[in-house]
TORBA-699736 format. One record per residue: residue number from 1; residue in one letter; chain; x, y, z of N, C-alpha, C in turn. Coordinates in steps of 0.1 Angstrom, whole numbers, m for minus. Atoms other than C-alpha are relative to their C-alpha. Layout:
REM TORBA-699736
num | residu | chaine | n.xx | n.yy | n.zz | ca.xx | ca.yy | ca.zz | c.xx | c.yy | c.zz
NUM | A | A | X | Y | Z | X | Y | Z | X | Y | Z $
...
***
This chain:
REM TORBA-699736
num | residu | chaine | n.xx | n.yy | n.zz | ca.xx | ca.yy | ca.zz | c.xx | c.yy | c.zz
1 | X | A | m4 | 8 | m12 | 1129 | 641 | 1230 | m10 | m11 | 3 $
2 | X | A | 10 | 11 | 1 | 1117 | 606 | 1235 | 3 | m7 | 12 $
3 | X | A | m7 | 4 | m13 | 1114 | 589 | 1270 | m5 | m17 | m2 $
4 | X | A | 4 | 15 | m5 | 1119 | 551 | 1276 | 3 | m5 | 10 $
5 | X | A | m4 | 8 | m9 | 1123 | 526 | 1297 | 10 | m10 | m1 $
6 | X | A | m13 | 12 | 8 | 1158 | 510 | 1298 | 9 | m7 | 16 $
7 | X | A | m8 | 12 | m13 | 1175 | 483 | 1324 | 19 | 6 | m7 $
8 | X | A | m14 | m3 | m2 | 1215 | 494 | 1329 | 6 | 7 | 10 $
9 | X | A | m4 | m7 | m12 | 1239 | 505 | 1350 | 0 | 16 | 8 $
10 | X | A | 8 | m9 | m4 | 1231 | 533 | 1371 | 14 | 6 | 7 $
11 | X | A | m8 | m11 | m4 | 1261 | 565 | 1375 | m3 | 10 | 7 $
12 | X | A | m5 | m10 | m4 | 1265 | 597 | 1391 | 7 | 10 | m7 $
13 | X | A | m8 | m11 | 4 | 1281 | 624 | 1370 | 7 | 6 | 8 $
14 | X | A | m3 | m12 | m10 | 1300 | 649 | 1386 | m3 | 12 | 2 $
15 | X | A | 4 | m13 | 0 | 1276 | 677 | 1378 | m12 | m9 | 10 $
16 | X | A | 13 | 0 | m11 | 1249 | 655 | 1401 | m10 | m8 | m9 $
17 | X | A | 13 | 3 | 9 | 1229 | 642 | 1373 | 3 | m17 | 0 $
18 | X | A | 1 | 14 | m2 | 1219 | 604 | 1376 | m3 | m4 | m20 $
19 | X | A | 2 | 8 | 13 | 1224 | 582 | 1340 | 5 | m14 | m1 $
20 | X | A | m2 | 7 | 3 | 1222 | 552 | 1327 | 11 | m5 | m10 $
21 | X | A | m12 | 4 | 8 | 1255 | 531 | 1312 | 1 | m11 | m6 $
22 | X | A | 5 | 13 | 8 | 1250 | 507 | 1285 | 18 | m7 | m1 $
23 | X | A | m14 | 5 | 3 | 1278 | 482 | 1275 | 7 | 9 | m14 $
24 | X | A | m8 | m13 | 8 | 1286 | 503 | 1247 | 7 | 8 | 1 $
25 | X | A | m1 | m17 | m3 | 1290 | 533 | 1264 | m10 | 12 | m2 $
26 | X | A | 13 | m12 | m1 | 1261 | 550 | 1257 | m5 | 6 | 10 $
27 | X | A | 4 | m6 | m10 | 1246 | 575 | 1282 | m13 | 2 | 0 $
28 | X | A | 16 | 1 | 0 | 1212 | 579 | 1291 | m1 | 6 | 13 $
29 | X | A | 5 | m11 | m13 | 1198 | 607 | 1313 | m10 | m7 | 3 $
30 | X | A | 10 | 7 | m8 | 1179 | 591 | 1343 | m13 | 11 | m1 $
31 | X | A | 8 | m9 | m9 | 1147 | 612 | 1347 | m5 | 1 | 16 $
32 | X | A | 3 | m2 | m15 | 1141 | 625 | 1382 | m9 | 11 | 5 $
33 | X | A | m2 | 9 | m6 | 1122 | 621 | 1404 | m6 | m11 | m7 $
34 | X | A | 4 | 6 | 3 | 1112 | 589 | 1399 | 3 | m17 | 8 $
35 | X | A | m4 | 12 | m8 | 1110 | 551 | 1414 | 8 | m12 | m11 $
36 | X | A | m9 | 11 | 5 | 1139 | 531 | 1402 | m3 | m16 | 7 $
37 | X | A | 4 | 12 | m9 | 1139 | 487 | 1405 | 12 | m2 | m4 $
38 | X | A | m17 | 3 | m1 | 1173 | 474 | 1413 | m4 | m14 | m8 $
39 | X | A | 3 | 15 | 6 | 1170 | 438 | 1389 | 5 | m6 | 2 $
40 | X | A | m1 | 10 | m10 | 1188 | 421 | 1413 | m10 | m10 | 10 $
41 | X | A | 11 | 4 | m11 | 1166 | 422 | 1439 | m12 | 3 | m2 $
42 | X | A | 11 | m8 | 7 | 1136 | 442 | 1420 | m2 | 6 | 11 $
43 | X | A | 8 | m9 | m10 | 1138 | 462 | 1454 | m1 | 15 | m12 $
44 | X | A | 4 | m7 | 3 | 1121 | 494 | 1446 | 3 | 16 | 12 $
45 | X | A | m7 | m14 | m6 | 1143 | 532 | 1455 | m4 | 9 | m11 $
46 | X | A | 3 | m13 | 4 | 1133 | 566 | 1449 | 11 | 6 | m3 $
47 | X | A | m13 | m11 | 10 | 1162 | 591 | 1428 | 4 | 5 | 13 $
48 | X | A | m3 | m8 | m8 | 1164 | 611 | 1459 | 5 | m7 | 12 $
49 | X | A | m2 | 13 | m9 | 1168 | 578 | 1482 | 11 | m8 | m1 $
50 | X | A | m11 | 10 | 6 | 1200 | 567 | 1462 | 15 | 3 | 10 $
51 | X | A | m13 | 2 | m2 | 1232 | 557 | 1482 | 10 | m1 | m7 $
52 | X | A | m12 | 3 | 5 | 1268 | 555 | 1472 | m1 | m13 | m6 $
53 | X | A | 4 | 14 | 2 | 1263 | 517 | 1471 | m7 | 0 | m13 $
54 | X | A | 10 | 5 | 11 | 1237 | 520 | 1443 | 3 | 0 | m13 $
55 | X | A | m5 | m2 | 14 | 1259 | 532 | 1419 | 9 | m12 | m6 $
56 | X | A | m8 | 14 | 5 | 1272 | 503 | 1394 | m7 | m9 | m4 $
57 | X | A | 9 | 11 | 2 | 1241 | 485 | 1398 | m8 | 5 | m9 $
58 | X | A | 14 | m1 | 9 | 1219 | 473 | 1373 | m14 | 5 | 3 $
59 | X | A | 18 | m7 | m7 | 1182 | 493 | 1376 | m5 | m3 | m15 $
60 | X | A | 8 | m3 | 14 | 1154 | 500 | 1351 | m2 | 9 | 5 $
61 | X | A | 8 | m17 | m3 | 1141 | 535 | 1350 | m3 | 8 | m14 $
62 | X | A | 6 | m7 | 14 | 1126 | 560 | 1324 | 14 | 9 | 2 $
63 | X | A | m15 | m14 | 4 | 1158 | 580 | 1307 | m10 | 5 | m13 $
64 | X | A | 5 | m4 | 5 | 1156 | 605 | 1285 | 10 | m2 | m13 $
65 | X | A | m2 | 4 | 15 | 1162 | 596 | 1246 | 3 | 14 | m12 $
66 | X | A | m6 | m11 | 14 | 1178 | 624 | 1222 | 1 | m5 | m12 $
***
């Protein structure tokens, strides 16, 4: 297991679990907790701090690499 840091869109599963959505399709488990930057605005939100609104948007954050 290898962890990086990757900029993409930021989902919701339906089991709860936060991942990142590349244009590909690729998935990428967000680690949590941790402090996400939105790269619109580079505001800076905590995993546990995430609104409905947040999802869709581009972030950076550490996922986890299989």
């Amino acid at each position: 297991m290898q962890i990086k840091v990757l900029t993409s869109a930021l989902w919701r599963d339906e089991a709860g679990w936060l991942y990142l959505l590349t244009l590909l399709g690729d998935r990428y488990e967000v680690i949590e907790p941790q402090t996400i930057t939105l790269t619109e605005t580079l505001e800076k939100v905590q995993t546990d701090e995430l609104e409905e609104y947040h999802y869709g948007m581009h972030v950076i954050a550490s996922c986890v690499i299989n």
